[in-house]
Legacy VTK file of the C-alpha trace (Angstrom):
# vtk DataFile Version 3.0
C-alpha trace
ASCII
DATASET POLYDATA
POINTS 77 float
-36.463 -15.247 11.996
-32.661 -15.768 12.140
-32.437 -17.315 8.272
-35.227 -14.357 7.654
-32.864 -11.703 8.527
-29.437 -13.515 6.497
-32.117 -13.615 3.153
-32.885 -9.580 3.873
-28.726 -8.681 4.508
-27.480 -10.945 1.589
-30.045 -9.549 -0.850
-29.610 -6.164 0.124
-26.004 -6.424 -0.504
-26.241 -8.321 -3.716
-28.368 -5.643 -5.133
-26.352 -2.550 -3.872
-23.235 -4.434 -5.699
-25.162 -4.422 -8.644
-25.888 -0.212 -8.157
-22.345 0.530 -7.432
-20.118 0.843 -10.163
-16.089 1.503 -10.194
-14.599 4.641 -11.761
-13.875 4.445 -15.446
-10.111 4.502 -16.566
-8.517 8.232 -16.986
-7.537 9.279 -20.421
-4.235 8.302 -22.047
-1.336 10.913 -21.837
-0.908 12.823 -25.014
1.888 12.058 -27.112
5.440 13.080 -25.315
6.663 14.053 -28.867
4.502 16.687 -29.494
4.974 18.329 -25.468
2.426 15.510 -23.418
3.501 13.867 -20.229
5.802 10.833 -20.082
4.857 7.804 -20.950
5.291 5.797 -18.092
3.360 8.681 -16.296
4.628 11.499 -14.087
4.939 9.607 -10.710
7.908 10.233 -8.908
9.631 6.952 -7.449
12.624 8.228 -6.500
12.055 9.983 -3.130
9.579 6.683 -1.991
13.328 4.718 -2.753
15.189 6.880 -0.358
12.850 7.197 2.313
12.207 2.840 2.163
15.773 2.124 2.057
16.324 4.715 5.303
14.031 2.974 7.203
15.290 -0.467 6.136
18.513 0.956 7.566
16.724 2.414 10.785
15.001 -0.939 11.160
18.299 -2.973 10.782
20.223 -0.695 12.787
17.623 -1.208 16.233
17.582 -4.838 15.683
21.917 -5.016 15.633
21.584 -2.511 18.658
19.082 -4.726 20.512
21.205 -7.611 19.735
24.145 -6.250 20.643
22.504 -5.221 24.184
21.048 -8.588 24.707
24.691 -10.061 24.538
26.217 -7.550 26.101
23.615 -8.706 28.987
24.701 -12.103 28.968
28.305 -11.463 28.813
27.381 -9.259 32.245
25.452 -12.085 33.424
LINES 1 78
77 0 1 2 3 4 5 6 7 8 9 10 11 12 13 14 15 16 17 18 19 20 21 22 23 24 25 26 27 28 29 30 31 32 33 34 35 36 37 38 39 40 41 42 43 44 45 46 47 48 49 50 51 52 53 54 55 56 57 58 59 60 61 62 63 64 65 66 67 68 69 70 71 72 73 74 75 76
């Protein structure tokens, strides 16, 4: 009954991977000659810099603070 029931999942899921297809690929951007959007696209990268390198910074800046606490500690000690 066990193997019975492995068979049933595995061909169920075989078959639904066969139904399900993915999304075809959007259409090119027109030419940015003639007025269409960049080519690279139109996704903004800048602000995802500034807000990656602040919390680099935040994330370097607890682990100095943590380190300086934990020999402050055993100077204390």
């Amino acid at each position: 009954m066990k193997h019975f029931k492995k068979i049933i999942i595995v061909a169920t899921l075989l078959l639904v991977s066969n139904l399900s297809y993915a999304q075809g690929p959007p259409e090119p951007p027109a030419d940015p000659n003639t007025g269409g959007g960049p080519v690279g696209g139109n996704a903004p990268i800048g602000s995802g810099i500034a807000i990656l390198l602040s919390l680099g910074a935040a994330y370097g800046g607890r682990k100095v603070y943590h380190y300086w606490q934990s020999q402050k500690e055993e100077i204390e000690d």
